[in-house]
C-alpha positions in Angstrom: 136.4 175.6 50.2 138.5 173.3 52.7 135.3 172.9 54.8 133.8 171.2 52.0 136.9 169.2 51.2 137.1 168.2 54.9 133.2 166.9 55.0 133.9 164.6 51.9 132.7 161.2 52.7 135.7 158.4 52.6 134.0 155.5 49.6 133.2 152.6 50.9 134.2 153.4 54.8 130.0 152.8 55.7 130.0 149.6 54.1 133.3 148.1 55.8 131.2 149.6 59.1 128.4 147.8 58.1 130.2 144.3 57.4 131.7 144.2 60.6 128.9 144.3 62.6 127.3 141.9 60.6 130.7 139.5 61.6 130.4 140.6 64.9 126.7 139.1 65.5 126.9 136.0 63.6 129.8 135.2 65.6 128.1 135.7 68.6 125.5 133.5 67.7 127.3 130.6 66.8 129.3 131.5 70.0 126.3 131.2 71.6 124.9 128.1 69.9 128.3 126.2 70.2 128.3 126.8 74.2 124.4 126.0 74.3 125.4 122.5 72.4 128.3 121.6 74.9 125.9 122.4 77.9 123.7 120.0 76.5 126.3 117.7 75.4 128.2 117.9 79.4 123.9 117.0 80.7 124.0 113.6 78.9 127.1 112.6 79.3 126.4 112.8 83.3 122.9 111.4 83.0 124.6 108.2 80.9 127.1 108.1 83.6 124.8 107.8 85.9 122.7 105.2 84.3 125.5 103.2 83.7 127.0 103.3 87.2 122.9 102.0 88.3 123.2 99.7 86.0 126.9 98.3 86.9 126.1 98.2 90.6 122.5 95.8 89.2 124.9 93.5 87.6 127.7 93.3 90.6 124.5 92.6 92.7 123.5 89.5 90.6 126.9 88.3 90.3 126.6 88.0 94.0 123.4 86.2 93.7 124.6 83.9 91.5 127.9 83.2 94.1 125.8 82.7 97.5 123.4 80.2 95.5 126.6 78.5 94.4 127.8 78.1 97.7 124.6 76.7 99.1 124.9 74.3 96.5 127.8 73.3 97.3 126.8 73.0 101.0 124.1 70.4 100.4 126.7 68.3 98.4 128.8 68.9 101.5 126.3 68.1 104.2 125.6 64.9 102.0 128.8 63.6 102.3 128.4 64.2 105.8 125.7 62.1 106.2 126.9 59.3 103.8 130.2 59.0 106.0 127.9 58.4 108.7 125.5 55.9 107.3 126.3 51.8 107.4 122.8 51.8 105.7 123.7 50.5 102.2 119.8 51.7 101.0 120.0 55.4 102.3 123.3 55.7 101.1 122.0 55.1 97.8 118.9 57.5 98.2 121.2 60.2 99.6 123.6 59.5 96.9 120.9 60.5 94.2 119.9 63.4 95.9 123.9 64.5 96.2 124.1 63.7 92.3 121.0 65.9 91.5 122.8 68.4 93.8 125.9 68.5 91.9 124.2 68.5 88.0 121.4 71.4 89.2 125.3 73.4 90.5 126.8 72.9 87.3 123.9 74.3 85.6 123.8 77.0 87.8 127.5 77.7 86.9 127.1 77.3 83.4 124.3 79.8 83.8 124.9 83.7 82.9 124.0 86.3 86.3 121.5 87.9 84.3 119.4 85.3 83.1 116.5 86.1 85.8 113.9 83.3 84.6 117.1 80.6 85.1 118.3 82.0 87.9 114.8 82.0 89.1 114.2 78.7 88.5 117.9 77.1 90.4 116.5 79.3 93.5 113.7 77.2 93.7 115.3 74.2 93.8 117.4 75.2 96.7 113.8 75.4 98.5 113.5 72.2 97.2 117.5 70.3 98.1 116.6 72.1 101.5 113.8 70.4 102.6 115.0 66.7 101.2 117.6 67.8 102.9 116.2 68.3 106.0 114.3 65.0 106.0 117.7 63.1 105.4 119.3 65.1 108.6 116.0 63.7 111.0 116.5 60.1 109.7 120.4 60.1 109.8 119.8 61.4 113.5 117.6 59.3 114.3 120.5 56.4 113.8 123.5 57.7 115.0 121.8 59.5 117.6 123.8 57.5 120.2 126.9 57.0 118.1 129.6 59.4 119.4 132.5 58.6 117.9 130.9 59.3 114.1 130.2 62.9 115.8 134.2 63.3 116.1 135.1 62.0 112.6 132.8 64.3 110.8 134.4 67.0 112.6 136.8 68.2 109.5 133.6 68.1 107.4 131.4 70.4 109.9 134.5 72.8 109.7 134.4 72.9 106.2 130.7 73.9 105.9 131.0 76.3 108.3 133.6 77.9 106.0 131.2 77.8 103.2 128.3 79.9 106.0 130.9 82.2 106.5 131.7 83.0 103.1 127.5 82.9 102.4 127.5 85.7 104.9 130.2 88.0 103.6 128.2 87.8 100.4 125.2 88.2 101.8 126.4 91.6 103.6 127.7 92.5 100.4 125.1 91.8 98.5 122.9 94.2 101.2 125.3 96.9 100.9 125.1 97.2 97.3 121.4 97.2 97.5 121.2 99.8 99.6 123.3 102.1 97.4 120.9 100.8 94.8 117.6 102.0 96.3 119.6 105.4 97.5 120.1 106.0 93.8 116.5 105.2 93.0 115.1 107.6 96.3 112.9 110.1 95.4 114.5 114.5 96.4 112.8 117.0 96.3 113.3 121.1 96.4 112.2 124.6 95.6 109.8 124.4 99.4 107.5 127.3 99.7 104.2 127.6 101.7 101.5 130.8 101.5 98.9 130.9 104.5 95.8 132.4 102.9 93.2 134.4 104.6 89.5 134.2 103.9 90.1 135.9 100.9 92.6 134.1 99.1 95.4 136.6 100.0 98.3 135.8 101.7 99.0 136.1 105.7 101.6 136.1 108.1 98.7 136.2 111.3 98.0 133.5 112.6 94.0 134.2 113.1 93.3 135.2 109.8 94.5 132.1 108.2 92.1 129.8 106.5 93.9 127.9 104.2 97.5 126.6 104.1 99.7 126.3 100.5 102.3 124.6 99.6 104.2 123.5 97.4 107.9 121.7 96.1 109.7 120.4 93.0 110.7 116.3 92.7 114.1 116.3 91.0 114.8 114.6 87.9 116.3 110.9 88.9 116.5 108.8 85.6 116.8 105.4 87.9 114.0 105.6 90.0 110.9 103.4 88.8 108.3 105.5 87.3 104.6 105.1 88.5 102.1 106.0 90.8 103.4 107.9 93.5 101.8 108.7 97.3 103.1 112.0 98.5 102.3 112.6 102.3 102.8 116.3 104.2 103.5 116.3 108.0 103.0 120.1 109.2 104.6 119.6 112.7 102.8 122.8 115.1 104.9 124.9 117.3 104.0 122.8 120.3 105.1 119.5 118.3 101.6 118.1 117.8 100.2 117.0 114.2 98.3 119.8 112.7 95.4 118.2 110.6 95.6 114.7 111.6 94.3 112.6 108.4 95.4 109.2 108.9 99.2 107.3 109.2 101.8 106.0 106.8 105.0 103.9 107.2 108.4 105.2 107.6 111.1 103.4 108.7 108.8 100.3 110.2 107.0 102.9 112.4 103.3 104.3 111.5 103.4 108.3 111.5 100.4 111.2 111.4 100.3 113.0 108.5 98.8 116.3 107.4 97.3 115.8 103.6 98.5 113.7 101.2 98.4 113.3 97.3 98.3 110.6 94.7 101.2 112.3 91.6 101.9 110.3 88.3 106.1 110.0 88.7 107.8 109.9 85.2 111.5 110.4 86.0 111.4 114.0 85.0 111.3 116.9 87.5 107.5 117.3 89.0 106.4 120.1 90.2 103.6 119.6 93.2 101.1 122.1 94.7 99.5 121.1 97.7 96.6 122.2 99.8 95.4 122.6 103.4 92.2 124.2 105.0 92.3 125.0 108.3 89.9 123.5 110.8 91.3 123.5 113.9 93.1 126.2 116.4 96.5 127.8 115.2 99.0 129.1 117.5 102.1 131.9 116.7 104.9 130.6 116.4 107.2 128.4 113.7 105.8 125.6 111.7 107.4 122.6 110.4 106.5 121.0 107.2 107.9 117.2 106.0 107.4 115.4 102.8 107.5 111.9 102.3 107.6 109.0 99.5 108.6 106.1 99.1 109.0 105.3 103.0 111.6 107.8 102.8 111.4 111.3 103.8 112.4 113.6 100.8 112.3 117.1 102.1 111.7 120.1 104.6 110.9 123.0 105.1 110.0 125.4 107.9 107.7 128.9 108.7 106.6 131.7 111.0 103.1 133.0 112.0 102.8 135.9 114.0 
């Protein structure tokens, strides 16, 4: 009788068993769910980040476009006060004075003109082509009457100082200006990872010996880069032999203003995303043992490398 009383089942204990396990998972879900969402969330935070420090650095760079046109502008006005001072020639002081008061209303435009309008901006460069070469012509005829004149040569002196102020100051901008460009295209460069090669034998199987290779395989991922431009893409492989010669010469390419040899190359369709490329070799020429070198380039840049062994 108390073996019986002792096996009696406790009401509702099962269910309460039941019901917590049930907590238990949906709790782990949304657990799950919630750190899946902030993953995402922490991705696009960085990839906005990233688009908007691109897209900061674009807009310091025409700021400084806009400021070394400005002070070119306001070099002509100086270099035509220049001249004036040195002219007793009531008629080409009036010509020059026209072209100094075109000078001054095409500045104030370009002041009252915003960085980034491009078609504007566009448009006041190529009148600087133009106030140059008027310019210019001025400078010949001035010279051409004071040539002999050398006391106009030591009152202009102040004004020569001040313009070469103004170069000075076109130059730092000018560096700066590079130096933000160059941290632009760095953004925009092409990277790639994931490098793996497979020699193949005759049959399609892969090889470490060197004479039973046929066929070389190879392969990379391009890593996601939201700022580069997307396009048509030329990517070219430079296997480097263990004696340092080509293998496979096909033709050259450019990098870094020098022509190089390259191995095979491939045309890929770039949309900012990660790319995965597969690329292939047959070989027609005399292997060696030894380690193999293998370079990928785009964009005049190289992007990645890799090395390997055959015995």
């Amino acid at each position: 009788m108390n073996q019986e009383q002792n096996q009696t089942v406790i009401p509702g204990k099962g269910n309460n068993d039941k019901r917590r396990l049930i907590y238990a998972i949906i709790a782990g879900v949304l657990a799950a769910v919630i750190i899946f969402l902030v993953y995402m969330l922490v991705q696009k935070s960085s990839e906005i980040d990233e688009r908007n420090e691109t897209i900061n650095e674009l807009q310091q760079l025409a700021e400084l476009d806009k400021e070394e046109m400005q002070n070119e502008y306001r070099q002509f006005d100086i270099q035509y006060g220049e001249l004036q001072s040195s002219l007793r020639n009531d008629s080409l002081i009036a010509e020059i004075e026209k072209e100094r008061e075109r000078t001054q209303k095409l500045l104030r435009e370009l002041e009252n003109t915003k960085a980034t309008d491009a078609r504007e901006i566009t448009r006041l460069k190529r009148e600087i082509t133009s106030l140059r070469k008027v310019l210019h012509s001025y400078i010949v005829q001035v010279d051409s009457l004071n040539r002999a004149n050398e006391s106009l040569r030591a009152e202009n002196t102040e004004i020569r100082h001040q313009n070469e102020q103004v170069r000075t100051e076109i130059n730092v901008i000018s560096s700066e200006r590079n130096q933000l460009r160059e941290r632009v295209d760095r953004a925009a460069q092409l990277d790639a990872t994931g490098f793996w090669i497979s020699p193949k034998n005759k049959r399609g199987k892969d090889t470490q010996k060197v004479k039973d290779v046929t066929r070389f395989a190879f392969g990379f991922t391009i890593v996601k880069n939201v700022t580069a431009a997307n396009g048509q893409r030329v990517i070219y492989a430079r296997i480097m032999k263990p004696d340092n010669s080509v293998y496979h010469r096909q033709g050259n390419f450019t990098y870094e203003n020098t022509q190089l040899e390259y191995s095979e190359k491939k045309y890929v369709e770039y949309d900012g995303e990660e790319m995965k490329v597969t690329m292939y070799s047959d070989v027609d020429e005399y292997l060696e043992a030894g380690t193999y070198k293998l370079f990928i380039f785009a964009d005049n840049q190289m992007i990645g490398q890799t090395s390997f062994v055959l015995k």
